[in-house]
N, C-alpha and C positions, 0 to 999 in steps of 0.2 A: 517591528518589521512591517511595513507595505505590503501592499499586496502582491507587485512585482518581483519582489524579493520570496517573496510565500512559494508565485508559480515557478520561479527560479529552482527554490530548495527542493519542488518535489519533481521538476522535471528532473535533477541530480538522482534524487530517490526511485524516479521511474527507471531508470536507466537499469539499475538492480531486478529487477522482472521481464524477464522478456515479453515479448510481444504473441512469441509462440514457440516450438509448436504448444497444440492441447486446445485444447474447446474451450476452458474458462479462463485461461490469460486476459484473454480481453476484459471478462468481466472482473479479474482480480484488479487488474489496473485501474480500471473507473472505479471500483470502490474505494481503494488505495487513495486517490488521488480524491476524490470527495470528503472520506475521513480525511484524510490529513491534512488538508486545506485545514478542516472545522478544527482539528489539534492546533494547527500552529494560529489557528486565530483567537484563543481564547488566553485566560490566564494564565491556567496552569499549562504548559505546552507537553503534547506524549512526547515520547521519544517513537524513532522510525517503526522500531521490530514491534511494540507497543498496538500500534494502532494495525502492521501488519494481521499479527494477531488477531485483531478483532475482524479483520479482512475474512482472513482463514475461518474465523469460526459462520461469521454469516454464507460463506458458502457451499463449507460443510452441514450447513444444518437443514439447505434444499438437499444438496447433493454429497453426501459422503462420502461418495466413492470420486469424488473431482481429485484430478492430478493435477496439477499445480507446480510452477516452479518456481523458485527464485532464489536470489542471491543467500544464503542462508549464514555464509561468513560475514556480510555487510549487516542483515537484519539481528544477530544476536550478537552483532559487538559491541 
């Protein structure tokens, strides 16, 4: 997979998070989108909810009490 195919699949992936409302959408997206870039450019590639996951956990571990939303039928299927 290309690069342009990479920014492709996660622009598809971004679409599942909104953009708002909430204070850290934003920052969930940019993490989103940084991890999963690095996922799909390696070997072993995560899968989407996978790497969300690890989203979630980095910004639960500033912030615990962050609400957050996103697709959650799309990430655990």
């Amino acid at each position: 997979m290309d690069r342009a195919e990479k920014l492709k699949q996660v622009a598809v992936e971004l679409e599942h998070i909104p953009r708002w409302p909430g204070e850290y959408q934003g920052q969930l997206r940019s993490i989103y989108q940084l991890l999963r870039m690095n996922s799909l450019g390696g070997k072993k590639v995560g899968r989407a909810g996978e790497v969300l996951r690890r989203c979630l956990a980095i910004i639960w571990w500033d912030v615990p009490s962050a609400n957050v939303r996103y697709d959650r039928a799309f990430f655990n299927g």
